[in-house]
N, C-alpha and C positions, 0 to 999 in steps of 0.2 A: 504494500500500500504506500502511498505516495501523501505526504502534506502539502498545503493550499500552493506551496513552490515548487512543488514537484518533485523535494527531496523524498531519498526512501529510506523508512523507518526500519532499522535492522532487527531481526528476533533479539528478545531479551528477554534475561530470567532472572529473576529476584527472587532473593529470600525478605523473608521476614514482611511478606507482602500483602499479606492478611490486615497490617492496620500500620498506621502512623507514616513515617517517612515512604518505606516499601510501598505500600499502598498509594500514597500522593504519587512516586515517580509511577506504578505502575496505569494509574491512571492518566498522565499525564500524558505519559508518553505512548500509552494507547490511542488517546484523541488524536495523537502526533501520526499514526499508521502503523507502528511494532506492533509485532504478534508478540505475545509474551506468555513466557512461564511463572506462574506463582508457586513458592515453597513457605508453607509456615505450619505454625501445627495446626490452626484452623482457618480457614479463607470462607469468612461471610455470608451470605449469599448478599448479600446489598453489595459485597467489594467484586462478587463475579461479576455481578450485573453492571457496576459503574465500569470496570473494565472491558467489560465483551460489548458497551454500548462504544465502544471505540471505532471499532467494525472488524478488527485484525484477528488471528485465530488466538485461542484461549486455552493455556495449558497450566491445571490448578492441583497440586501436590501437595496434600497433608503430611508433612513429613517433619522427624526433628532432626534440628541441622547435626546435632549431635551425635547421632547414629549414622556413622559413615556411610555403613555398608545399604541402610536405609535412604541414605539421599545421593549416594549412587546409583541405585535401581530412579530413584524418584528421576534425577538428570538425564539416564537413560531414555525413561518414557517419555520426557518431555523433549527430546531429540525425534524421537518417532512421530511423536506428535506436531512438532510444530519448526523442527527444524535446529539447525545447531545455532548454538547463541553467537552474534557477533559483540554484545554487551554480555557480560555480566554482574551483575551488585550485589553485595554483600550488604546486605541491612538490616538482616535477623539481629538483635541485641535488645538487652535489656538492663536493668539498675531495679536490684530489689529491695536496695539503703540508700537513703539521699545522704548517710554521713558515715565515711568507714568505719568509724568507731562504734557505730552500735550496729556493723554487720556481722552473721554467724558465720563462722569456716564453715556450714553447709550454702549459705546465700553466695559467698566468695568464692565456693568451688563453681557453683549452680552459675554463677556469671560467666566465668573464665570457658567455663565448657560452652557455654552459647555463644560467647562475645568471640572469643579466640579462638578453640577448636572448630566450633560451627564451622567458622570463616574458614578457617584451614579447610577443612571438609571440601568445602562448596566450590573453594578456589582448586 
């Protein structure tokens, strides 16, 4: 698909696309003509909708970035599906303390593994 100048919008696969940042790029750049991939552990039905009203093809993976071997298969289908990525974005992350000091070593593991492994994963 092509925008209003005629550029074309390359396949792209996001994580963490179910809500916040993910979400706005992959909206965004769906109006834009990207086909895209969504990977989060849940994708809305409001956020399929705002994205597939894009017009471009729609490829939506419940997956945690966490689980390699999990968002391995997930990358895979989403190759079958809609093509190989010419973008990719890492935006899966989250903060479960707004102040280190009153975070648990289970919050601090539970980040690092989403924020940094995830990433690793995905890239």
């Amino acid at each position: 698909m092509a925008d209003d100048e005629g550029q074309r919008w390359p396949v792209v696969f996001i994580t963490g696309g179910g809500s916040g940042i993910g979400r706005q790029l992959a909206t965004t750049l769906a109006a834009r003509g990207a086909d895209v991939a969504l990977f989060d552990l849940t994708v809305p039905v409001p956020v399929r909708d705002e994205v597939a009203a894009g017009g471009g093809r729609l490829s939506v993976h419940e997956v945690d970035v966490r689980d390699d071997q999990a968002l391995a298969v997930a990358v895979s289908a989403a190759v079958a599906e809609v093509g190989a990525p010419v973008l990719a974005v890492n935006s899966a992350g989250l903060s479960r303390n707004d102040r280190f000091e009153t975070a648990t070593r289970d919050d601090f593991e539970f980040t690092l593994q989403v924020n940094l492994v995830g990433s690793r994963n995905f890239a």
